[in-house]
C-alpha positions as CSV (number, residue, x, y, z in Angstrom):
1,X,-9.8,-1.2,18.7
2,X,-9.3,-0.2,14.9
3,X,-6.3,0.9,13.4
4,X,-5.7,5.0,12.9
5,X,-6.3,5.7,9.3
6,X,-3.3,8.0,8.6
7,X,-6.0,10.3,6.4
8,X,-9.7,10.3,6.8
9,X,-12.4,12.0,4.6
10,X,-15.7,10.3,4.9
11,X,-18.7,10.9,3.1
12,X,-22.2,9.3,3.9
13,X,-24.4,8.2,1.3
14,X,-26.8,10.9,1.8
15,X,-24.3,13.7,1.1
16,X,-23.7,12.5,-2.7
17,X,-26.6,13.0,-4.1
18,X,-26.1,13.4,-8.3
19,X,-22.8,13.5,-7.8
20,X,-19.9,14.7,-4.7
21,X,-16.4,16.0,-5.8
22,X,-13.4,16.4,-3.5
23,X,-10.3,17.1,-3.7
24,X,-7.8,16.2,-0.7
25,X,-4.4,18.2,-0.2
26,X,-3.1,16.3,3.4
27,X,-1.0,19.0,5.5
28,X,3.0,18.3,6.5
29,X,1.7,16.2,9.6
30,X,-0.6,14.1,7.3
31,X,1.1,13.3,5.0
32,X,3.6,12.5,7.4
33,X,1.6,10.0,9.0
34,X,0.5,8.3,5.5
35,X,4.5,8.2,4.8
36,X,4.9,6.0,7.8
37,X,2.2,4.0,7.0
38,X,3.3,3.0,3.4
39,X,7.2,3.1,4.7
40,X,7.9,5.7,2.8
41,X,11.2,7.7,3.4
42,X,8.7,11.2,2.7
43,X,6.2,12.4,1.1
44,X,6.4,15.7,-0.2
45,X,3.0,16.7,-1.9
46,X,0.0,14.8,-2.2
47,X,-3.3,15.3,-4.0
48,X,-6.2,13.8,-4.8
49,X,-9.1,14.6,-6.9
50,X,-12.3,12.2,-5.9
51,X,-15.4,12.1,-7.2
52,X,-18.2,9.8,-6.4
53,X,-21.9,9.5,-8.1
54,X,-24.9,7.1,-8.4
55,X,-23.5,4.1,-11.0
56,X,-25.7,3.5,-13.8
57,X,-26.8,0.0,-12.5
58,X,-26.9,-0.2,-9.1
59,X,-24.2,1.0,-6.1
60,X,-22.0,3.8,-6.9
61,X,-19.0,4.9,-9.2
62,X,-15.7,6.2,-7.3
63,X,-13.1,7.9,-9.7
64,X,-10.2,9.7,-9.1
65,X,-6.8,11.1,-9.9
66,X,-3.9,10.5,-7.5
67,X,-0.5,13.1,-7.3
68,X,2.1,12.6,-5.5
69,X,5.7,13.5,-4.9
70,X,7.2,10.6,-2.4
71,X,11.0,8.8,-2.1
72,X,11.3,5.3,-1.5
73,X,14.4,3.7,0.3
74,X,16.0,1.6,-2.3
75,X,16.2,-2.1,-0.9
76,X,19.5,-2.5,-2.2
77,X,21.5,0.6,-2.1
78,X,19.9,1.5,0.9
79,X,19.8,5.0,-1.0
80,X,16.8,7.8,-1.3
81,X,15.0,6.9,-4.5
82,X,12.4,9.6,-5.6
83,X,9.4,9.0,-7.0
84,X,6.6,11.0,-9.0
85,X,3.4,9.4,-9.4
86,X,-0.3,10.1,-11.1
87,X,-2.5,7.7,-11.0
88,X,-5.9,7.4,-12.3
89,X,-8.6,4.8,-11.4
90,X,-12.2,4.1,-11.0
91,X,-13.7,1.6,-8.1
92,X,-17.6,0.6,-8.2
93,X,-19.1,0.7,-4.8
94,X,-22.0,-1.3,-3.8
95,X,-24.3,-1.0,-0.1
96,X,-23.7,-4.3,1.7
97,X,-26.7,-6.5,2.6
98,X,-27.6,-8.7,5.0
99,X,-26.1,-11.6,4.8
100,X,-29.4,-14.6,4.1
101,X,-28.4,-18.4,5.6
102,X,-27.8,-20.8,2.7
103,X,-25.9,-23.8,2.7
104,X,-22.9,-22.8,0.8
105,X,-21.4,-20.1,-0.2
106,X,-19.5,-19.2,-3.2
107,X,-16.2,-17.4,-3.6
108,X,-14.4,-16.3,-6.9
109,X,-11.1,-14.2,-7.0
110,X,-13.1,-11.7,-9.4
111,X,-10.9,-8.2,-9.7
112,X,-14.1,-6.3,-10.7
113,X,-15.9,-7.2,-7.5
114,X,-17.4,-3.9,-6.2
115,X,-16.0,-2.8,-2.9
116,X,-18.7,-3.2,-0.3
117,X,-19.9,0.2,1.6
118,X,-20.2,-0.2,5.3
119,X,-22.2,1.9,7.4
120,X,-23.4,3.5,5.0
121,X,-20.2,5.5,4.6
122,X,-17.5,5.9,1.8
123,X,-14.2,7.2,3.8
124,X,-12.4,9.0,0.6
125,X,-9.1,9.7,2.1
126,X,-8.6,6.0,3.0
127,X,-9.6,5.1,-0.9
128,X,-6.9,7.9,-1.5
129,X,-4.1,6.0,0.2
130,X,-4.6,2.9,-1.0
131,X,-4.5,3.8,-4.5
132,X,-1.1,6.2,-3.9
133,X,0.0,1.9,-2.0
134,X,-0.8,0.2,-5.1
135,X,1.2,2.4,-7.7
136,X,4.5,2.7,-5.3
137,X,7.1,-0.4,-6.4
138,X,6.9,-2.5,-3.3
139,X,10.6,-3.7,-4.3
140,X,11.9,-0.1,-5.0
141,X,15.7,-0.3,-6.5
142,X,17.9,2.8,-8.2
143,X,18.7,2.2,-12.0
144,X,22.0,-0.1,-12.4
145,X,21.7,-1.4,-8.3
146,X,22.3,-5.0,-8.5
147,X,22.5,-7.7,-5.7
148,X,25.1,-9.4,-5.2
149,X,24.6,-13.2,-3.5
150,X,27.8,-13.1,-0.8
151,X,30.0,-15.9,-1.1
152,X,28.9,-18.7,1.8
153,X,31.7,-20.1,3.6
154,X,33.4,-24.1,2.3
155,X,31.8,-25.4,5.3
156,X,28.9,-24.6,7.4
157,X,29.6,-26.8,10.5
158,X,29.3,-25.5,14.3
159,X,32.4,-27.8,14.5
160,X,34.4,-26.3,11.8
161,X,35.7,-23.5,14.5
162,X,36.8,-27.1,16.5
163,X,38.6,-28.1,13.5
164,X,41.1,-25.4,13.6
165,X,41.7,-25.6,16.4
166,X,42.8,-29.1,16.2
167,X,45.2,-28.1,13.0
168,X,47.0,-25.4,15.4
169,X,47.1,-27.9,18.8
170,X,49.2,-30.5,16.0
171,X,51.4,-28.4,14.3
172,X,53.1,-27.1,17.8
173,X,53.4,-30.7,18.9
């Protein structure tokens, strides 16, 4: 069983032609949904303008502006921490192929990899969510809010309780 996407827009290949512009306004219950997902305390707006064409080379070009109007709990304070964010970014696409048998098989952590398309589909809303992931501060903190190490006790010792004990049993002797 695969996971819900909390917003879903797909497109199949066919449907792009030249080129295929969106642009994707979730409702409250959406955007509800894609709050939980990203652990958000809300989202209150949320845009995004897609558009996808034929790349020059080979595959295809995703680009894209993401809006968004969200608050973050802060992980210290505990406190709302509002956020505004707009975002733009670009993502090559290429078909996948089938996979040929060789021996071995190479792998490089290359950041310009193009994304693979699968089924022959492109699911915009899900590209949508992942870029509003990547530009929220996964370790969100209000201005000024700093931790604070708590002082450990003298002695950690499951028989340090024992120990006074033992002091109050010899001073009533």
């Amino acid at each position: 069983m695969s996971p819900t996407l909390p917003l879903s827009e797909p497109v199949r290949l066919n449907e792009i032609g030249k080129g295929l512009a969106r642009t994707l306004e979730p409702d409250a219950a959406a955007r509800s949904k894609i709050a939980k997902a990203l652990d958000l305390a809300s989202l209150d707006a949320f845009v995004a303008d897609l558009s996808v064409a034929p790349a020059a080379n080979a595959g295809y070009r995703l680009t894209g502006r993401v809006r968004a109007s969200a608050v973050q709990t802060c992980g210290i304070t505990l406190e709302p921490l509002p956020v505004e964010i707009d975002e733009r970014f670009s993502i090559d696409l290429v078909e996948a192929v089938d996979p040929i048998e060789i021996d071995e098989i190479e792998i490089t952590l290359d950041d310009d990899a193009p994304d693979v398309i699968e089924d022959g589909r492109i699911d915009l809303g899900q590209y949508a969510v992942e870029q509003l992931a990547l530009t929220l501060d996964p370790f969100p903190r209000k201005p000024g809010a700093e931790f604070v190490q708590p002082e450990e006790p003298a002695e950690i010792s499951p028989f340090a309780v024992l120990k006074q004990f033992k002091a109050k049993d010899a001073g009533e002797t």
